[in-house]
C-alpha positions as CSV (number, residue, x, y, z in Angstrom):
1,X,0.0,0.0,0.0
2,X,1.2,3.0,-1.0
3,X,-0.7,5.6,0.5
4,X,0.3,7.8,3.1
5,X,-0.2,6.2,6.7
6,X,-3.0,9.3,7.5
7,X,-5.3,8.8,4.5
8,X,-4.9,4.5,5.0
9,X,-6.5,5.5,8.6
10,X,-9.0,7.0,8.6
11,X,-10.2,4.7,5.7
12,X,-10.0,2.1,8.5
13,X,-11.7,4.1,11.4
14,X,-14.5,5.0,8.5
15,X,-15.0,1.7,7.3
16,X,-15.3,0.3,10.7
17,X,-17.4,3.3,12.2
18,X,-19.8,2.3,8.9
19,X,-19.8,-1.6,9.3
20,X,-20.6,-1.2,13.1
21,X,-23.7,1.5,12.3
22,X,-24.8,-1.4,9.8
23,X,-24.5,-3.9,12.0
24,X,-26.0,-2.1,15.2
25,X,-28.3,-0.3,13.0
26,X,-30.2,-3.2,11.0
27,X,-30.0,-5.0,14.4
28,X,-32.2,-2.2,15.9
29,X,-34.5,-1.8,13.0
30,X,-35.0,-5.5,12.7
31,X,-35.4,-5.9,16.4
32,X,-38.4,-3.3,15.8
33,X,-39.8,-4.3,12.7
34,X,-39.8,-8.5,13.7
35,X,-42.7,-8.0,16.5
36,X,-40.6,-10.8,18.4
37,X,-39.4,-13.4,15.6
38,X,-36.3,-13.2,16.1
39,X,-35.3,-15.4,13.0
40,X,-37.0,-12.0,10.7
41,X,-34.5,-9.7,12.9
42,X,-31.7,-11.6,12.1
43,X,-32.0,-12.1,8.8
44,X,-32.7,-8.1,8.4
45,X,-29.4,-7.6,10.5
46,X,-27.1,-10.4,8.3
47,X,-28.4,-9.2,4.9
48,X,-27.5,-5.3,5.8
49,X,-24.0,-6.5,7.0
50,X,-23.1,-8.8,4.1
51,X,-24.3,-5.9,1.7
52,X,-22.1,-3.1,3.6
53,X,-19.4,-5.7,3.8
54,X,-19.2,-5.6,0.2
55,X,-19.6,-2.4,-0.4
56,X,-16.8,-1.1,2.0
57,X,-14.0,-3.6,0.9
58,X,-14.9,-2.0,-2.9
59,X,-14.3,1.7,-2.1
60,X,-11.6,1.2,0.8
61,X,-9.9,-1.4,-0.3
62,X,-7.4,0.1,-2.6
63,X,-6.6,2.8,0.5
64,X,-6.0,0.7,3.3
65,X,-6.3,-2.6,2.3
66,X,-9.8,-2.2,4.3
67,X,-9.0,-5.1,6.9
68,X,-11.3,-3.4,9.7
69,X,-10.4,-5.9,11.6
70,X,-7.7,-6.4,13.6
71,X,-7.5,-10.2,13.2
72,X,-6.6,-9.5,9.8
73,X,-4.1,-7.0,10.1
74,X,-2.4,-9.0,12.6
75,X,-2.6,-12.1,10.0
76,X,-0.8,-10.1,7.7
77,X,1.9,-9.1,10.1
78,X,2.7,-12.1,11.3
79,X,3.5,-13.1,7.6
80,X,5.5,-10.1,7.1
81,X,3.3,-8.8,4.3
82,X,2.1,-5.7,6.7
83,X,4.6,-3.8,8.7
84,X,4.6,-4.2,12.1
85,X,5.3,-0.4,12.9
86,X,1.6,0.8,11.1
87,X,-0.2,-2.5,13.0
88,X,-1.0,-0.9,16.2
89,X,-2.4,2.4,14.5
90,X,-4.6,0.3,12.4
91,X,-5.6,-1.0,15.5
92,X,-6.7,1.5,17.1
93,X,-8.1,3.1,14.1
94,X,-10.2,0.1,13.7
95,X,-11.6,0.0,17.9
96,X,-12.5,4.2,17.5
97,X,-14.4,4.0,14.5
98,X,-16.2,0.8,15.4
99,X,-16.8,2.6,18.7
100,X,-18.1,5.6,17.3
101,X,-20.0,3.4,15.0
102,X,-21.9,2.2,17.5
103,X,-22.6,5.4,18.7
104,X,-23.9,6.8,15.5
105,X,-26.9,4.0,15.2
106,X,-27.7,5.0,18.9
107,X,-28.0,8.4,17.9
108,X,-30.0,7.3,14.1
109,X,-32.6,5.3,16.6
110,X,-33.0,7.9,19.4
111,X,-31.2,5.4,21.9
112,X,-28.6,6.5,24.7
113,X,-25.4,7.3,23.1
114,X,-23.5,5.3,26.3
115,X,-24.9,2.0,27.1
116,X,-23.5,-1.6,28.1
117,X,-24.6,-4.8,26.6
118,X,-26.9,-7.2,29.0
119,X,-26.6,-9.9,26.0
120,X,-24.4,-12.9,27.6
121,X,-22.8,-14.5,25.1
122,X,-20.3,-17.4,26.2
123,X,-19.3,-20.6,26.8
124,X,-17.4,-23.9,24.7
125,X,-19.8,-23.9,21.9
126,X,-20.0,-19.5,21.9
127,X,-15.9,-19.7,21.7
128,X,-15.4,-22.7,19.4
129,X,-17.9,-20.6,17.0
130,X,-16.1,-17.6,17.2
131,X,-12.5,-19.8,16.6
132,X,-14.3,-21.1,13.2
133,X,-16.3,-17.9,12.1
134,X,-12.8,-15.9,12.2
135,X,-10.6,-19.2,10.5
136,X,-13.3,-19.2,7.4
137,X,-13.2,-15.5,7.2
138,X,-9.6,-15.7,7.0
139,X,-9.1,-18.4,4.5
140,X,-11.8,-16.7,2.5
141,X,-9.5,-13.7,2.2
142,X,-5.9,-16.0,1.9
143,X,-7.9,-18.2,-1.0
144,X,-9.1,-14.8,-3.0
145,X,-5.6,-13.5,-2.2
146,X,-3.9,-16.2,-4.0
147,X,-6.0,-17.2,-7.3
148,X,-9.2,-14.3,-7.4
149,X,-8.0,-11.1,-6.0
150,X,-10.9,-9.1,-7.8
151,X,-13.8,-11.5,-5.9
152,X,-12.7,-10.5,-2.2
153,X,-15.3,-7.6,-1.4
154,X,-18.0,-10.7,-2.5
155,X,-16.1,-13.6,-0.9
156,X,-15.8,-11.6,2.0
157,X,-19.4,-10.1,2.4
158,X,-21.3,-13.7,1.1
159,X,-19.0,-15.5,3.9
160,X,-20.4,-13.2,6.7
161,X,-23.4,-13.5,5.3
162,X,-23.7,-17.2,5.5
163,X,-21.7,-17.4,8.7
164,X,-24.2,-15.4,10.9
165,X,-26.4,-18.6,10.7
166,X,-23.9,-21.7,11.1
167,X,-22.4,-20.6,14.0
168,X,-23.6,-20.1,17.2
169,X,-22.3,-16.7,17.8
170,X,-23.7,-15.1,14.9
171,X,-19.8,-14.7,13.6
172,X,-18.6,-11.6,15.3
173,X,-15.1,-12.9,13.6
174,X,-13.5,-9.0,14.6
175,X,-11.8,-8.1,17.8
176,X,-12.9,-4.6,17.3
177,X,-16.5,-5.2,16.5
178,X,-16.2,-7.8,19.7
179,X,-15.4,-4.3,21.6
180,X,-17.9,-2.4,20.2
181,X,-20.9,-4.2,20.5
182,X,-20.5,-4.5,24.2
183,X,-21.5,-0.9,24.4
184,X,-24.5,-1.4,22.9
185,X,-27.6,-3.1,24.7
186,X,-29.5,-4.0,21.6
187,X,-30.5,-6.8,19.4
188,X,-26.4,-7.0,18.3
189,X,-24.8,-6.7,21.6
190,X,-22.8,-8.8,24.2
191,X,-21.9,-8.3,27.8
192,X,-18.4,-7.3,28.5
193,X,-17.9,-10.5,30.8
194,X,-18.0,-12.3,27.3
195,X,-15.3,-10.3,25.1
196,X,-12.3,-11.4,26.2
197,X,-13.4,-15.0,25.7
198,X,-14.4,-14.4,22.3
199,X,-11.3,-12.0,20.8
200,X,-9.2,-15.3,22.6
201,X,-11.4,-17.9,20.1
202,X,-11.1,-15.0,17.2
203,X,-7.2,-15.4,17.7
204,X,-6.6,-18.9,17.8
205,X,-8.7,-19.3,14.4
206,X,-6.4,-16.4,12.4
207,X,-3.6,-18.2,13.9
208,X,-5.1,-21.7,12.5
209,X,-5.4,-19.8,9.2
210,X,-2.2,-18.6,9.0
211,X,-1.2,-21.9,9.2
212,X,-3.4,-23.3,6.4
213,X,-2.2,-20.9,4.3
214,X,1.3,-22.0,4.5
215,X,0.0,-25.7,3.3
216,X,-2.8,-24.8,1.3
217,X,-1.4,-21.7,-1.2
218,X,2.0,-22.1,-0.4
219,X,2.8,-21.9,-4.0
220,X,1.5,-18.2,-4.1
221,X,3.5,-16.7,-1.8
């Protein structure tokens, strides 16, 4: 990436402050427009994310490399293909924007701007969800990496799509989202005694998938 380290920022704090008003957002508004069925809410909430996904990968993408996520930019520099010295401002570019993401739908809906999730979310099955959302998101950027660079933006969004509903946890799959949403006490939410179980399972599966990579595509590198 070429661009300078400012301008590949704040394409990370805006892409994650816009995927965490999607995903709070359509969480709210399904929540509302469901009367109770919680299947309708969540199928509001994954098609809105899925869609946004797509969409935010496409326009900043070729700034930043559009990880919003700091699994991913931790994937890369462990394999030496981000540098180590730009990882922690990604980091934390990723955590604000998500944050004031969440913020933003709590202002669109009329909610308290500062709230704490009630949602308890943990657990084996929670965590071993969490390990396998964030492994499949991974390989789904590794395999696009390697043979369909072009189809990442899709691969990426369809995966999250499709992962909200085979694993438990919904696939959070994002440290930073993981943060955010326990400041939210809506339909997306989970409780802060949850996150640091869940950014643990989201670890281990990028580390699993760094591994896979090395077997898998190790002809590409």
């Amino acid at each position: 990436m070429t661009e300078p380290l400012g301008r590949r920022l704040l394409a990370e704090a805006l892409g994650s402050a816009f995927l965490l008003a999607t995903v709070v957002g359509s969480g709210i508004m399904g929540a509302k427009l469901a009367g109770g069925n919680v299947a309708i809410a969540l199928l509001g909430n994954t098609i809105a994310t899925g869609a946004m996904l797509v969409v935010l990968i496409q326009i900043f993408g070729p700034v930043s490399g559009a990880h919003m996520n700091p699994a991913v930019t931790l994937a890369f520099a462990l394999q030496g293909e981000f540098r180590w010295r730009d990882a922690a401002p990604y980091l934390l570019a990723q955590l604000a924007g998500a944050v004031a993401g969440v913020w933003a739908a709590h202002l669109m809906f009329d909610l308290p701007v500062w709230q704490t999730s009630t949602t308890v979310r943990a657990g084996a099955a929670q965590w071993f969800s969490e390990a396998v959302a964030t492994f499949g998101l991974l390989l789904a950027i590794f395999g696009c990496l390697a043979r369909a660079r072009a189809a990442i933006p899709y691969a990426v969004g369809l995966y999250i799509t499709a992962a909200y509903w085979f694993t438990a946890s919904t696939s959070f799959a994002n440290p930073s989202v993981t943060i955010a949403r326990s400041l939210s006490d809506t339909f997306a939410g989970i409780a802060p005694s949850g996150v640091a179980g869940f950014i643990l399972a989201q670890l281990a599966g990028m580390a699993a998938a760094v591994a896979v990579r090395r077997v898998i595509w190790a002809k590409d590198e």
